[in-house]
C-alpha positions as CSV (number, residue, x, y, z in Angstrom):
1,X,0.0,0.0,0.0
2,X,1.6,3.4,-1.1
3,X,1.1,5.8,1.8
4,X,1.1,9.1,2.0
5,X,4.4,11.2,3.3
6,X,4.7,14.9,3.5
7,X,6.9,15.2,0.8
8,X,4.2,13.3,-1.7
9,X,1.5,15.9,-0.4
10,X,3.3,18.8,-1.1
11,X,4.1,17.2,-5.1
12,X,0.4,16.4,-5.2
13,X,-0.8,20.4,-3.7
14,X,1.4,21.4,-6.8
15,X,-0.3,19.7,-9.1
16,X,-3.8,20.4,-8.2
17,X,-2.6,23.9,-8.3
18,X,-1.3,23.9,-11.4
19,X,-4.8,22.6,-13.2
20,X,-6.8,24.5,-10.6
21,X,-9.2,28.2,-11.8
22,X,-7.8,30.0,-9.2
23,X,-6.2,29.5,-5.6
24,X,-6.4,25.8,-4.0
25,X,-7.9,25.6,-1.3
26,X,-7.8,23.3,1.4
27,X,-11.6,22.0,0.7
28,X,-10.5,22.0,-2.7
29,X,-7.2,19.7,-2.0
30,X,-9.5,17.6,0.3
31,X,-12.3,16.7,-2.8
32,X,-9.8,16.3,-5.1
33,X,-7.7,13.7,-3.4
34,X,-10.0,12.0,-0.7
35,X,-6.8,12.9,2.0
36,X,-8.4,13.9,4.8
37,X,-7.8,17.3,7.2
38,X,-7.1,14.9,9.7
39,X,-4.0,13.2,7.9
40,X,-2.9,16.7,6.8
41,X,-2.4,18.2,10.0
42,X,-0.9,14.9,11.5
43,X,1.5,15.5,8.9
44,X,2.0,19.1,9.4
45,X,1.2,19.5,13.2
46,X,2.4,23.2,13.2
47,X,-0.1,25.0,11.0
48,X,-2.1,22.2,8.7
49,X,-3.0,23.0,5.4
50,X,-1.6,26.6,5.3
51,X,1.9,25.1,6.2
52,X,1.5,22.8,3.2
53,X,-0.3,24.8,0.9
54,X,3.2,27.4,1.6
55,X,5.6,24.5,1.3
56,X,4.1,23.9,-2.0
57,X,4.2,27.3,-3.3
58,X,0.3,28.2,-3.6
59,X,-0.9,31.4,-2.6
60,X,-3.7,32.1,-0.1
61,X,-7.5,32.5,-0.3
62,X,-8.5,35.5,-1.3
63,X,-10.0,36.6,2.1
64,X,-6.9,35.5,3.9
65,X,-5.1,39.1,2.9
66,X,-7.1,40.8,5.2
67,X,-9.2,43.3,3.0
68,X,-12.4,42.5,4.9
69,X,-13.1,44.0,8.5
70,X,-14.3,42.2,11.8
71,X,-17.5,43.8,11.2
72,X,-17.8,42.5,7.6
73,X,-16.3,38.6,9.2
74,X,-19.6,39.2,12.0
75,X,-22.1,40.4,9.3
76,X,-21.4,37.4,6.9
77,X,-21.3,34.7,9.5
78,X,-24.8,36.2,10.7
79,X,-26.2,35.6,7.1
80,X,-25.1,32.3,7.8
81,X,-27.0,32.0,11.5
82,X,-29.9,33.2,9.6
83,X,-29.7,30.9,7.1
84,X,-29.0,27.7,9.0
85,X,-31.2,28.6,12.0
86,X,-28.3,27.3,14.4
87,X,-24.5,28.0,15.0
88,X,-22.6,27.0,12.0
89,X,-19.3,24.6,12.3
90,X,-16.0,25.5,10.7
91,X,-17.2,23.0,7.4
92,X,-21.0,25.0,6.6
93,X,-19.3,28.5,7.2
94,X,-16.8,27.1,4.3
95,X,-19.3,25.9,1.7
96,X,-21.7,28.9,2.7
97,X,-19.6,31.8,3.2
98,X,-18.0,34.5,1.0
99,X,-14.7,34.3,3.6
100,X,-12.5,31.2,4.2
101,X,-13.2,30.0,7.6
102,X,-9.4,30.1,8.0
103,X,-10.7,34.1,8.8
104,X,-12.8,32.7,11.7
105,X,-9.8,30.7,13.0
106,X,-7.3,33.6,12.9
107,X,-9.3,36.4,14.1
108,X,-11.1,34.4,16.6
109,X,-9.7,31.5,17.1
110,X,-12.4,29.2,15.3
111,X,-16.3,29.1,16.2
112,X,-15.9,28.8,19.9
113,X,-13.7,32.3,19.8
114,X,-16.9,34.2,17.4
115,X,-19.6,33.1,19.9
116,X,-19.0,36.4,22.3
117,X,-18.1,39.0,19.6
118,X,-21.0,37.6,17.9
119,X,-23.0,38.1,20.8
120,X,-22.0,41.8,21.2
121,X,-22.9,42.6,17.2
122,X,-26.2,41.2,17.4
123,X,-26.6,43.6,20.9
124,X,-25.6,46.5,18.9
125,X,-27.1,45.5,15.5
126,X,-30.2,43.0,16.1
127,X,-30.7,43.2,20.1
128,X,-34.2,41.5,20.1
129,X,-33.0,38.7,17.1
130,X,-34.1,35.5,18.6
131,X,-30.4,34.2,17.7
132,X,-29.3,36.4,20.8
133,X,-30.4,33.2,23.2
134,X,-29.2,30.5,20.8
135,X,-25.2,32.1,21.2
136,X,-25.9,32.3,25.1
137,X,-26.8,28.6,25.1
138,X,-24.8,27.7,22.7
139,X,-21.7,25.0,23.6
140,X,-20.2,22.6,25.7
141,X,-17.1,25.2,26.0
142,X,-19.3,26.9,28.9
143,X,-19.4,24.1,31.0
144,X,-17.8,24.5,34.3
145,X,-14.7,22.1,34.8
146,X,-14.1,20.9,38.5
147,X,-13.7,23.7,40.5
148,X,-10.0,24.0,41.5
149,X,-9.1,25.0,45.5
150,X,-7.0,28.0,44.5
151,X,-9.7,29.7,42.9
152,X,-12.9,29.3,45.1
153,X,-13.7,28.2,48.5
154,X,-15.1,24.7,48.7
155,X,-17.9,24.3,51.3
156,X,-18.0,20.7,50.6
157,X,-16.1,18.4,53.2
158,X,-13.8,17.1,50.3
159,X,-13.2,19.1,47.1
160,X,-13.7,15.5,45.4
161,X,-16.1,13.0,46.5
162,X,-16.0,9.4,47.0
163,X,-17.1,7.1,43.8
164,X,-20.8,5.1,45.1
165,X,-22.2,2.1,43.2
166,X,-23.3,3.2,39.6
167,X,-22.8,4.4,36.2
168,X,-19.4,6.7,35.8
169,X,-19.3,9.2,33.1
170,X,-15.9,10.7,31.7
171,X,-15.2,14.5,31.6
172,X,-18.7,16.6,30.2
173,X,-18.7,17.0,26.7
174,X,-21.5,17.5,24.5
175,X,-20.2,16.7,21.1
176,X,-22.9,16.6,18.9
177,X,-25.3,13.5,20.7
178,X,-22.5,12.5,22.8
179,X,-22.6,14.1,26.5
180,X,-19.6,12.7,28.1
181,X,-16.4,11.8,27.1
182,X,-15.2,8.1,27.0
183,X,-14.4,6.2,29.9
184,X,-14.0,2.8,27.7
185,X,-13.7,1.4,24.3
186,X,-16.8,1.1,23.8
187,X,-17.5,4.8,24.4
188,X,-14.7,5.2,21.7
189,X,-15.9,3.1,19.2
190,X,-19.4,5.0,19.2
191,X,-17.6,8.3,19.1
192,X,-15.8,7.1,15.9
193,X,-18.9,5.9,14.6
194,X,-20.0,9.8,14.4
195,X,-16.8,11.0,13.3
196,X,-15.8,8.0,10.9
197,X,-16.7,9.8,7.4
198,X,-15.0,13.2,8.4
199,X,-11.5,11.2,8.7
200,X,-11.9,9.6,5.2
201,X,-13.2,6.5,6.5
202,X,-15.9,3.9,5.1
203,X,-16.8,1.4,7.6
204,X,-17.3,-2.1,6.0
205,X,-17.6,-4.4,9.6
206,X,-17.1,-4.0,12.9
207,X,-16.6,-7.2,15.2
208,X,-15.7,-8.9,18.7
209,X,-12.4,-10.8,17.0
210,X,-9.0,-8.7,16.5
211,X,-8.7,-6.3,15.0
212,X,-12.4,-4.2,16.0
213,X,-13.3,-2.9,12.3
214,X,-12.1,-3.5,8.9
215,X,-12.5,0.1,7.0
216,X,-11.3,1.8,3.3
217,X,-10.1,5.0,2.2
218,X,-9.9,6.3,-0.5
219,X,-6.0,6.1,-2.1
220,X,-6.2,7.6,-5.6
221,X,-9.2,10.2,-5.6
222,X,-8.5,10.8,-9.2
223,X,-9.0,7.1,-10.1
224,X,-11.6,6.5,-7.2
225,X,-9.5,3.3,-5.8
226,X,-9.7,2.6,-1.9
227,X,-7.9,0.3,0.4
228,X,-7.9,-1.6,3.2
229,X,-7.7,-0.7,6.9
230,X,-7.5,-2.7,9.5
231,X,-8.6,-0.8,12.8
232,X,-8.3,-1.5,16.5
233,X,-10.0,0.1,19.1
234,X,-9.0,1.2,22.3
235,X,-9.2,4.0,25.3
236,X,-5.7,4.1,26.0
237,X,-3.4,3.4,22.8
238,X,-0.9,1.7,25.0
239,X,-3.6,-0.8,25.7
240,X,-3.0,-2.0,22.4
241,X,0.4,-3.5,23.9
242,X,-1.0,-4.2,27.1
243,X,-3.6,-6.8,24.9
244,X,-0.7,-8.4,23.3
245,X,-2.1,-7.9,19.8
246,X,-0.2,-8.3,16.6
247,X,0.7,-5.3,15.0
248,X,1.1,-7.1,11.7
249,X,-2.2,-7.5,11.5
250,X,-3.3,-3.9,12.0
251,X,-3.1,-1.1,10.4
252,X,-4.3,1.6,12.6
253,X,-5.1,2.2,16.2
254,X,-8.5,4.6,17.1
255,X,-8.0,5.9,20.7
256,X,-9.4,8.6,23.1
257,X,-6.0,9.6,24.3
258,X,-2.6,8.2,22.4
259,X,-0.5,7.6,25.4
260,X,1.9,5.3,23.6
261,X,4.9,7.0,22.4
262,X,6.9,4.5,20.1
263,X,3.8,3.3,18.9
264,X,4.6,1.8,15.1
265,X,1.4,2.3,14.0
266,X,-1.0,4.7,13.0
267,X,-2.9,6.0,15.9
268,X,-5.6,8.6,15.5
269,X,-6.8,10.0,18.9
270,X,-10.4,11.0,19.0
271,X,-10.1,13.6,21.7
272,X,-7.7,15.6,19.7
273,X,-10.1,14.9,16.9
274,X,-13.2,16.5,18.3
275,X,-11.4,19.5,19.4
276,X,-10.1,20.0,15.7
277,X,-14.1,19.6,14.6
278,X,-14.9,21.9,17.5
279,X,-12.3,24.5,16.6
């Protein structure tokens, strides 16, 4: 199986360039070659597709030079509010939008960072706009973590109390239908099941024998052809070891938190994932 390496992204962001009406854009790059953002920005952890798309010589969006004010950024991403009757993510402001959502991410520091500028141009602009409640209600960003002792007084005998019989839930969350994080693998294998088709993945079977899933993705967008993946799942990645599985006979390890550093596989960790789709 030919994998991809930086340096083969870069050649192929060249050559898409080259053919392409206009810039390349990371949407654009995406389509074209079935690569997913995911896989780009484990391959360029610093800055993702704008630290490829410069490697490979291609010049920005339009809206990325800045000729478009906060105001106009606020305005636009209203239309969108408007439009979609909800907050939008990163991927609807992209197809809807006049602006790159690279804009959002810059300025703002992705949809999370809009929510309370937002809020204060529909107080000045639209005060009584129904959408005024939806930002104030919006994520779960506003949750409260653990209160920490430094901070506030705790009235409670213990700041933590002691674990009784019963269900435990992992950190709150609220990703889409999901309100707490994983505590498991099964909690991770039904968080990649919502989040399977945004990493390039099509499921094909998912079973109680190693390894968990058997998957393709797409290898050659231009002639459609796709390839196996074998995929284990786990809570911990080091868990993996800990099982005494083969690693011959996997290709890739699905995780809430990659805790194994020499791992020789693959490993895509699903909180570092959401927070990416969250961004």
């Amino acid at each position: 199986m030919a994998e991809h390496t930086r340096e083969s992204l870069i050649e192929k962001a060249r050559e898409l360039a080259l053919r392409q009406d206009g810039p390349l854009t990371r949407d654009d790059f995406i389509k074209l070659t079935g690569i997913s953002r995911y896989f780009i920005e484990q391959q360029f952890p610093d800055r993702g597709w704008r630290e490829l798309a410069d490697l490979a010589g291609i010049s920005s969006h339009p809206s990325a030079h800045g000729r478009f004010s906060n105001e106009d950024l606020l305005a636009d991403f209203h239309s969108l509010v408007k439009k979609t009757g909800r907050i939008p993510s990163l991927r609807q402001f992209n197809v809807y939008s006049k602006f790159s959502s690279s804009a959002i991410i810059r300025r703002f520091g992705g949809i999370r960072g809009i929510l309370k500028p937002y809020k204060e141009w529909l107080m000045e602009n639209e005060p009584d706009s129904p959408y005024v409640e939806l930002v104030a209600t919006k994520s779960r960003h506003e949750l409260p973590g653990a209160p920490r002792t430094s901070q506030v007084k705790i009235i409670a005998p213990s700041p933590e109390w002691s674990k009784k019989d019963g269900v435990v839930y992992g950190a709150p969350l609220s990703f889409r239908g999901l309100r707490h994080a994983p505590v498991n693998e099964q909690g991770v294998v039904y968080l990649f099941g919502m989040v399977a088709y945004e990493l390039g993945l099509i499921v094909e079977s998912v079973q109680a024998a190693f390894p968990d899933c058997e998957a393709k993705r797409c290898v050659d967008s231009r002639r459609n052809f796709w390839q196996r993946v074998r995929i284990e799942f786990e809570y911990l990645s080091s868990h993996f070891k800990s099982h005494g599985h083969d690693t011959q006979r996997c290709d890739l390890i699905v995780c809430w938190d990659h805790d194994w550093a020499d791992c020789p596989l693959e490993v895509i960790e699903l909180r570092s994932v959401i927070d990416k789709l969250e961004a």
